[in-house]
MMTF fields as JSON, N, C-alpha, C and O atoms, coordinates in Angstrom:
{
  "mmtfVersion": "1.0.0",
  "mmtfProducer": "UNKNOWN",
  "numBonds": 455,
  "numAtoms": 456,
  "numGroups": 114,
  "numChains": 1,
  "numModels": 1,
  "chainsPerModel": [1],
  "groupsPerChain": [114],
  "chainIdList": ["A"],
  "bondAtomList": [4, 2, 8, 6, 12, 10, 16, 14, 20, 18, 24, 22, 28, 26, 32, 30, 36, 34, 40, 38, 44, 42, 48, 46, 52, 50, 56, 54, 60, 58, 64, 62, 68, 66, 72, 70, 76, 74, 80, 78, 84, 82, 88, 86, 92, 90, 96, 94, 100, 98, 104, 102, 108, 106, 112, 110, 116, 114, 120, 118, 124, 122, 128, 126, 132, 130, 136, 134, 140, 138, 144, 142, 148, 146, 152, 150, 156, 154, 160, 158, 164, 162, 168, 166, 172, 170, 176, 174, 180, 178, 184, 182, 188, 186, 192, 190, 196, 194, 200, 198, 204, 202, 208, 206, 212, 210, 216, 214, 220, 218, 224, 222, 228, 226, 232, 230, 236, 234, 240, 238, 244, 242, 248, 246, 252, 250, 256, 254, 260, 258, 264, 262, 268, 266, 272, 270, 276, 274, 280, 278, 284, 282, 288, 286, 292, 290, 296, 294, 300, 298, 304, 302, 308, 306, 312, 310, 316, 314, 320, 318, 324, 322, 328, 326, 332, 330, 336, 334, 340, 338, 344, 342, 348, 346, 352, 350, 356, 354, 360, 358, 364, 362, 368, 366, 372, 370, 376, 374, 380, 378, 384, 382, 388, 386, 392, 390, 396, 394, 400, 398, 404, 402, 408, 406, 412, 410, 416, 414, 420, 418, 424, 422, 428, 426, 432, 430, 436, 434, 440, 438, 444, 442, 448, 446, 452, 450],
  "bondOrderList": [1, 1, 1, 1, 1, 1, 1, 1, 1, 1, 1, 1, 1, 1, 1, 1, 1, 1, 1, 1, 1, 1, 1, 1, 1, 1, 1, 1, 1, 1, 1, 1, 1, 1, 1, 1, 1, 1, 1, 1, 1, 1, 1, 1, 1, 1, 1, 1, 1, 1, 1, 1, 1, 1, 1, 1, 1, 1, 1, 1, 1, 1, 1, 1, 1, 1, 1, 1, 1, 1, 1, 1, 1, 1, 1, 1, 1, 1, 1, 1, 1, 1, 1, 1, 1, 1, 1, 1, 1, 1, 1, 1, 1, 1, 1, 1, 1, 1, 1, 1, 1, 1, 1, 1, 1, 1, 1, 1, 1, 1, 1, 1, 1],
  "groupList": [{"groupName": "UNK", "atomNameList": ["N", "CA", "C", "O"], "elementList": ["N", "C", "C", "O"], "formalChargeList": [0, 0, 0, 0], "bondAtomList": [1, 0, 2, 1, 3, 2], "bondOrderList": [1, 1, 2], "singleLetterCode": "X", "chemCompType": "L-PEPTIDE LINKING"}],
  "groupTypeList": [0, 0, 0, 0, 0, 0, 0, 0, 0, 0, 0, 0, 0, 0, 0, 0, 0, 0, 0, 0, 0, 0, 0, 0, 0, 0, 0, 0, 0, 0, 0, 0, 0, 0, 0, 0, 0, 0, 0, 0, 0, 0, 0, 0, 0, 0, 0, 0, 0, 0, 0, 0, 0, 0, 0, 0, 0, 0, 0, 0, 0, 0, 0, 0, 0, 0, 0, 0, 0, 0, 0, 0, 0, 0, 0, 0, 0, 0, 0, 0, 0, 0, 0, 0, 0, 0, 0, 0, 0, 0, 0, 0, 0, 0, 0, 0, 0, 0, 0, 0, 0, 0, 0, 0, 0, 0, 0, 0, 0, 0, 0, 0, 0, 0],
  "groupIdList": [1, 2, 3, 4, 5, 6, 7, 8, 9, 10, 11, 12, 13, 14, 15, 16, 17, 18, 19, 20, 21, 22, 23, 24, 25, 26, 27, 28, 29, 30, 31, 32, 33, 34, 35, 36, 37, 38, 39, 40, 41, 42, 43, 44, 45, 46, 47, 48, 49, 50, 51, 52, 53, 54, 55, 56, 57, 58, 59, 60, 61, 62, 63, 64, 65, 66, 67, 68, 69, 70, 71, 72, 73, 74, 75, 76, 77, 78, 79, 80, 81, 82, 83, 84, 85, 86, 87, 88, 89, 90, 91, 92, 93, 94, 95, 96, 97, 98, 99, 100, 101, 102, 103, 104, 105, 106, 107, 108, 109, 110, 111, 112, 113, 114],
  "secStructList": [7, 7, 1, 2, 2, 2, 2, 2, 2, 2, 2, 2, 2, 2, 2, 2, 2, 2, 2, 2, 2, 2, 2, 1, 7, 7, 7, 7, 7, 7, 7, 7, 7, 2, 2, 2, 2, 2, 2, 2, 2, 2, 2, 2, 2, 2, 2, 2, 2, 2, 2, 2, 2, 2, 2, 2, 2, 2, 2, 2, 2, 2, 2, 2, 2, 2, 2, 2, 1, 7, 7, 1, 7, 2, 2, 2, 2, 2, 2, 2, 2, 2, 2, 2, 2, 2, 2, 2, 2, 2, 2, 2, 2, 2, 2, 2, 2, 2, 2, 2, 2, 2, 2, 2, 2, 2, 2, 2, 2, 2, 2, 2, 6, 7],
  "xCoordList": [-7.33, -7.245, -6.492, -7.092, -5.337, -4.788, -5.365, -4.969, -6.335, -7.087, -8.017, -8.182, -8.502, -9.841, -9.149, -10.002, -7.927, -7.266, -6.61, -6.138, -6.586, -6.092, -7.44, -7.397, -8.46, -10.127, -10.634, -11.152, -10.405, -10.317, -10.169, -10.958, -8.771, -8.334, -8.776, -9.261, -8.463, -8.795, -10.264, -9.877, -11.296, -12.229, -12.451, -12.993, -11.923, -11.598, -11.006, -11.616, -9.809, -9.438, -10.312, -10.45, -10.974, -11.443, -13.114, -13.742, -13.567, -14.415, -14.059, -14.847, -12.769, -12.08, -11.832, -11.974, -11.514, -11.243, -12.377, -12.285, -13.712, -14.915, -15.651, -16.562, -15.681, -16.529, -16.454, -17.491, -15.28, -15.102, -15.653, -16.195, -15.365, -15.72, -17.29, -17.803, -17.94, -19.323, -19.929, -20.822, -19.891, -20.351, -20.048, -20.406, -19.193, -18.665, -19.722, -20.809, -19.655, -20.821, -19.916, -18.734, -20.976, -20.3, -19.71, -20.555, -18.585, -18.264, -18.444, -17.525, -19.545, -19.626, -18.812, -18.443, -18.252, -17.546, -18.452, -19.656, -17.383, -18.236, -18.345, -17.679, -19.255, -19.829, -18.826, -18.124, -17.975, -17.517, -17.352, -17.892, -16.866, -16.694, -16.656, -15.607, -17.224, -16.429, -15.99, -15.138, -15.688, -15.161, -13.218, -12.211, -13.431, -11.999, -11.169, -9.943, -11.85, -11.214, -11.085, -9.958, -11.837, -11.041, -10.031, -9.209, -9.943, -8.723, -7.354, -6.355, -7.592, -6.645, -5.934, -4.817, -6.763, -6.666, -5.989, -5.071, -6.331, -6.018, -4.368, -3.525, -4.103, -2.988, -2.125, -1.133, -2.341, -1.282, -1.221, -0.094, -1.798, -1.574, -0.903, -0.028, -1.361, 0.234, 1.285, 2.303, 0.968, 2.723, 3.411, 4.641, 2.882, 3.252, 3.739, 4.959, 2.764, 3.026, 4.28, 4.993, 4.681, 5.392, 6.739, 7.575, 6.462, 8.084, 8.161, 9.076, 7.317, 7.505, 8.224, 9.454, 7.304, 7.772, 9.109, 9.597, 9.728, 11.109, 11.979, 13.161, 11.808, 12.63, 12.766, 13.865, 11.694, 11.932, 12.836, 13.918, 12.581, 13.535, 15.16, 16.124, 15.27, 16.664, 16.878, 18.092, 16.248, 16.753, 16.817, 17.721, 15.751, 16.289, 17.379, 18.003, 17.845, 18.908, 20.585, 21.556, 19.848, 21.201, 21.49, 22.635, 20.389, 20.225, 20.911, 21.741, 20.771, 21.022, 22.902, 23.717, 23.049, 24.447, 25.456, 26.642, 24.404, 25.263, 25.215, 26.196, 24.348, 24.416, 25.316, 25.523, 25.81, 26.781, 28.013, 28.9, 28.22, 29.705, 29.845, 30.821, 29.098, 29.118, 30.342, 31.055, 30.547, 31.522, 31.59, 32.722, 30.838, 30.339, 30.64, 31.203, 30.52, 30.812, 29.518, 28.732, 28.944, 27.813, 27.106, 26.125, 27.83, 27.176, 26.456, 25.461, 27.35, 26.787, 25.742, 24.827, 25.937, 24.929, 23.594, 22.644, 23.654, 22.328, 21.844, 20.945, 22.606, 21.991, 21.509, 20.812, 21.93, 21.179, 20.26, 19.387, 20.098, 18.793, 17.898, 16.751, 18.158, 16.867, 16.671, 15.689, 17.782, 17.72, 16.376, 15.361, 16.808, 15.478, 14.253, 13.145, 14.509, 13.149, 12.215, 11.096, 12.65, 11.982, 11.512, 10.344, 12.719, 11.795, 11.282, 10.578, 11.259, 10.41, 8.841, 7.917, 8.687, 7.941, 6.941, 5.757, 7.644, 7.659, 6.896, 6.03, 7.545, 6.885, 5.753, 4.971, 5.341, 4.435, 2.929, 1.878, 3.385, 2.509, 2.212, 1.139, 3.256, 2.841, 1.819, 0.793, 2.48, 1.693, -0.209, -1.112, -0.464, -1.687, -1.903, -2.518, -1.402, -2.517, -3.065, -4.221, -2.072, -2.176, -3.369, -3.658, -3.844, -4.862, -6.325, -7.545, -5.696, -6.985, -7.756, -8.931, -6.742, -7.375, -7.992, -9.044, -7.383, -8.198, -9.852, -10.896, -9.647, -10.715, -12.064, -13.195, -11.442, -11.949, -12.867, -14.075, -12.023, -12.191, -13.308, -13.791, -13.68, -14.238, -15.417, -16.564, -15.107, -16.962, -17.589, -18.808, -16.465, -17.055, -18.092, -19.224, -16.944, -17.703, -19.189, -20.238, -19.022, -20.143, -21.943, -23.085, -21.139, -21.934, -22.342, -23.163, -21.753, -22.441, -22.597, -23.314, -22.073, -22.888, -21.414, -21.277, -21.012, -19.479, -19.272, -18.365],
  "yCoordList": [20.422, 18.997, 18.277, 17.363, 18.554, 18.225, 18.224, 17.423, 19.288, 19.766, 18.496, 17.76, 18.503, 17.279, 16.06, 15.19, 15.527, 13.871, 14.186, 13.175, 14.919, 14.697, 14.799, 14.208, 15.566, 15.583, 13.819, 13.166, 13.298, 12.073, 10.998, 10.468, 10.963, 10.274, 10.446, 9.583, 11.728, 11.78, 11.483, 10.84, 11.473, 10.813, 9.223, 8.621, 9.0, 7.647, 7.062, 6.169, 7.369, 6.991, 6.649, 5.636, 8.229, 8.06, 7.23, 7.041, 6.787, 5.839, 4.167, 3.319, 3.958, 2.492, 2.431, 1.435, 3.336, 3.361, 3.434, 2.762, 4.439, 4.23, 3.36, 3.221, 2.409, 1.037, -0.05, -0.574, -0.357, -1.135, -0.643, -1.297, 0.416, 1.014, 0.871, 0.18, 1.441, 1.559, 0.542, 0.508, -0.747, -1.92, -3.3, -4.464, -2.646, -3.597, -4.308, -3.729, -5.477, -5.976, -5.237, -4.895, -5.117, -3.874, -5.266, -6.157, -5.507, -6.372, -6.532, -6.469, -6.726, -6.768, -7.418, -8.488, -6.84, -7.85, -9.393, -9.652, -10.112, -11.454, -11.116, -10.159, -11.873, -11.744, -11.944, -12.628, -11.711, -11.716, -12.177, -11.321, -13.09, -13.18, -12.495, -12.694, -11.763, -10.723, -11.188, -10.34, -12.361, -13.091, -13.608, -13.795, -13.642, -13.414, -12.484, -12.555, -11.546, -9.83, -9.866, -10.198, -9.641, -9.396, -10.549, -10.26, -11.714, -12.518, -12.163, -12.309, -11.442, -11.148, -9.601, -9.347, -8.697, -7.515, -7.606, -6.809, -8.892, -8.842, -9.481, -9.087, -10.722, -10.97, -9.89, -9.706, -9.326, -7.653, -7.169, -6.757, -7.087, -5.699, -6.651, -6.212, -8.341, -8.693, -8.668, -8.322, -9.293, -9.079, -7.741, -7.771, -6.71, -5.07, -5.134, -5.225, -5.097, -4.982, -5.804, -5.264, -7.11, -7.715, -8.118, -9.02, -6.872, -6.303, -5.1, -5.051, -4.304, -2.818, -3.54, -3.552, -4.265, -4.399, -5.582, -5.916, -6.214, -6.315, -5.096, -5.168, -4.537, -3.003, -2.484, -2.423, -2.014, -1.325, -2.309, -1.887, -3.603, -3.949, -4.199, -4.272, -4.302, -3.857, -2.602, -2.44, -1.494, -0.358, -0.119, 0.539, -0.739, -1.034, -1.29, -0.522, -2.653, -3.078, -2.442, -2.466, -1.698, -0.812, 0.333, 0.526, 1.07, 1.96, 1.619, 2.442, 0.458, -0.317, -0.218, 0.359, -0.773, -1.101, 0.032, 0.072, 1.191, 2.48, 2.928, 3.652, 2.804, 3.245, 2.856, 3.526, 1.798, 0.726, 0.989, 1.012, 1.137, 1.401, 3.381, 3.994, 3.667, 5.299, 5.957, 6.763, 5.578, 5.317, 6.995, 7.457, 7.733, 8.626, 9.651, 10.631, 9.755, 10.552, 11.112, 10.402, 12.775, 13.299, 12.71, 11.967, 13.209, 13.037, 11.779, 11.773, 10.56, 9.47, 8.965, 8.297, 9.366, 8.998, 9.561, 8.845, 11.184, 11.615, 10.598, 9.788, 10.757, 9.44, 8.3, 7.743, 7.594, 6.499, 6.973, 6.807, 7.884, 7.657, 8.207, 7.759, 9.0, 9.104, 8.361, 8.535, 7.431, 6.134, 5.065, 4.736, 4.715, 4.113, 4.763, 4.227, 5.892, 6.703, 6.738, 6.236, 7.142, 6.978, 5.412, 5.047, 4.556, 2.915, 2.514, 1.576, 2.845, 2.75, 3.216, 2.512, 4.332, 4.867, 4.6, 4.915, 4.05, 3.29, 1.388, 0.72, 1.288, 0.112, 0.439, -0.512, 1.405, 1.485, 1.673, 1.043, 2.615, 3.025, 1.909, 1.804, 0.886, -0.342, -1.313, -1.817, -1.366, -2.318, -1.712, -2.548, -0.36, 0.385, -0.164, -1.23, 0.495, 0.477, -1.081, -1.357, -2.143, -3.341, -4.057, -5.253, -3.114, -3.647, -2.471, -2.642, -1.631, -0.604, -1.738, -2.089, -2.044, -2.681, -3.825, -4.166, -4.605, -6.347, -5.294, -5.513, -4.388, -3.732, -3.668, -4.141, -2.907, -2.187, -3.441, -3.356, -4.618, -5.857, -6.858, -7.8, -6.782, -7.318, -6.358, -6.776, -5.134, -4.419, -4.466, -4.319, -4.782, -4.528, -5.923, -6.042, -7.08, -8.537, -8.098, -7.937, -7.94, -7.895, -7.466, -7.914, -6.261, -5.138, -5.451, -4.726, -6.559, -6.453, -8.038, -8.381, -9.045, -10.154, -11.277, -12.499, -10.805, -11.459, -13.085, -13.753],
  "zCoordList": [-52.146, -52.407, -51.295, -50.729, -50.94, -50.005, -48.25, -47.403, -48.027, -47.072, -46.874, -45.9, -48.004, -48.02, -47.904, -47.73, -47.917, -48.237, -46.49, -45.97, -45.999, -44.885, -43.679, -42.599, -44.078, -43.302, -43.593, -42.688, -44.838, -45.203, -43.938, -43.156, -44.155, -43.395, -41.716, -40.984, -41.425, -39.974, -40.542, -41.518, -40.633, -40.833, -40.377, -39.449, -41.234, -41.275, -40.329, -39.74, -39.975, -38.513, -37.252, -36.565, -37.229, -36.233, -36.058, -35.016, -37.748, -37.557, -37.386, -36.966, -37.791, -37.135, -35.847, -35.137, -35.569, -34.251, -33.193, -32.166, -33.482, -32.674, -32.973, -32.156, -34.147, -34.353, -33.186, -32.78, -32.687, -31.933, -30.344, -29.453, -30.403, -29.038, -28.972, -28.091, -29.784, -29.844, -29.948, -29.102, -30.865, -30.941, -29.999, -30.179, -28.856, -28.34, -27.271, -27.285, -26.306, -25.294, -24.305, -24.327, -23.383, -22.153, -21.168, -21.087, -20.537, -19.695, -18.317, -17.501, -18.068, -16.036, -15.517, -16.001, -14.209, -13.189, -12.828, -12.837, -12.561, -12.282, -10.995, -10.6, -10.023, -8.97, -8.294, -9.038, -6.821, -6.47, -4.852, -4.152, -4.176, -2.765, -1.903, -1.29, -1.477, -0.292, 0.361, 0.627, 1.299, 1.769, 1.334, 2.017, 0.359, -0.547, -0.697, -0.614, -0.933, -0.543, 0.556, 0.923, 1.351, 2.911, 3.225, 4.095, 2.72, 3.271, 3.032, 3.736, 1.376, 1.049, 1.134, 0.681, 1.765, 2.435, 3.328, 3.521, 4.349, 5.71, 5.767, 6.572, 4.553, 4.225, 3.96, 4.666, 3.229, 2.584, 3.797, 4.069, 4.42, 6.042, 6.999, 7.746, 7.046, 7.874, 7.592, 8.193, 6.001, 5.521, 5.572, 5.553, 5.625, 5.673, 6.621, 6.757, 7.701, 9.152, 9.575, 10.421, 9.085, 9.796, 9.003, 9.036, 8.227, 7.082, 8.155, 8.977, 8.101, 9.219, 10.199, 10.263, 11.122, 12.721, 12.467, 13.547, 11.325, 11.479, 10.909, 11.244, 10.507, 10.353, 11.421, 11.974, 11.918, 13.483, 14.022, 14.43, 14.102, 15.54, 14.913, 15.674, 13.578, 13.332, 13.456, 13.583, 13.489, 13.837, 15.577, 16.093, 16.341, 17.535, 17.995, 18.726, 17.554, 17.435, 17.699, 18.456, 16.007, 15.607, 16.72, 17.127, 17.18, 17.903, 18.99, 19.377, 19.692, 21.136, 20.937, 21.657, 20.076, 19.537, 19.494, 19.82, 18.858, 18.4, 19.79, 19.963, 21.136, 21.938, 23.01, 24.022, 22.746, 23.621, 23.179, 24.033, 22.369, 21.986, 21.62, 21.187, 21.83, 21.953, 22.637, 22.039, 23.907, 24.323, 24.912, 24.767, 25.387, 25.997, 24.789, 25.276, 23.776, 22.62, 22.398, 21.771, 22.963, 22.862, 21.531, 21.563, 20.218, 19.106, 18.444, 17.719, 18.959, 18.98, 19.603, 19.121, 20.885, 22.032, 21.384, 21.071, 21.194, 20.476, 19.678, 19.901, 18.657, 17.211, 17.391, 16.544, 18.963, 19.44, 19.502, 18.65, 20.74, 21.444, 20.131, 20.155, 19.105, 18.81, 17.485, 16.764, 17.189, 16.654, 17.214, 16.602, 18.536, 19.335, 19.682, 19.706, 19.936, 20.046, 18.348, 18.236, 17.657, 15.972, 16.268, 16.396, 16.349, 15.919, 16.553, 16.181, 17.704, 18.802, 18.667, 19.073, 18.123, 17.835, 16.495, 16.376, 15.724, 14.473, 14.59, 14.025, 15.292, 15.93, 16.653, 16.653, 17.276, 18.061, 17.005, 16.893, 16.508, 14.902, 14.152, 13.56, 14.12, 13.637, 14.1, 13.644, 15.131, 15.809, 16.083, 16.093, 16.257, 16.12, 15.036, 15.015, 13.758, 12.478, 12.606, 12.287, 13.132, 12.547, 13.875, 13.923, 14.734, 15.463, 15.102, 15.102, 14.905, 14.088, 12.963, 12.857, 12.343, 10.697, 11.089, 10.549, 12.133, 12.643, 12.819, 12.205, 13.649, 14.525, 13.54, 13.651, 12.587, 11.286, 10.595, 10.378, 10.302, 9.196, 10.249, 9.62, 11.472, 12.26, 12.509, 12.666, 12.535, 12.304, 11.336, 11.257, 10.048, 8.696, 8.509, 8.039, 9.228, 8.633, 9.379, 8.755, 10.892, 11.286, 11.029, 11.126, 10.638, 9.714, 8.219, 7.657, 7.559, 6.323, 6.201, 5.26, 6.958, 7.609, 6.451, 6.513, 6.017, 4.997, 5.447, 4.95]
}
């Protein structure tokens, strides 16, 4: 008795619960701009890019700084240079992806006519 009031229910459950699913209208995306997407693609990757490439140049910066007042102290001196060498490097990576992607977003328009 108890077996059957609990098959019951899970029964039951799980037909409230798939009514809605099953009877529902399927929802298509509305048509969309492509033109809009890529503006706003291309927005996100400057603003990235040009949060990155001010990081690097405060770590430049810092690097330049830690290297000036080092004050011929091996251990410091190291930590500069490869303070500037990383953001240096970091910036450089930046500044790539962020002409790769113009590169990228300009074959794409071309190519699918946007």
């Amino acid at each position: 008795m108890i077996r059957s009031s609990i098959g019951i229910k899970i029964v039951t459950f799980t037909v409230l619960v798939g009514i809605p699913i099953v009877f529902t209208t399927p929802a298509f995306a509305a048509g969309g701009d492509v033109a809009q997407v890529q503006t706003f693609i291309r927005s996100v990757i400057q603003v990235v890019a040009g949060l990155a490439g001010l990081v690097a140049t405060g770590f430049i910066v810092v690097g330049g700084f830690t290297y000036i007042t080092s004050s011929g102290n091996p251990e410091h001196l190291d930590r500069a240079k490869r303070t500037l060498f990383f953001s240096g490097g970091g910036l450089a990576i930046v500044i790539a992806a962020f002409v790769l992607s113009n590169i990228v977003t300009t074959l794409a328009t071309q190519a699918f006519g946007a």
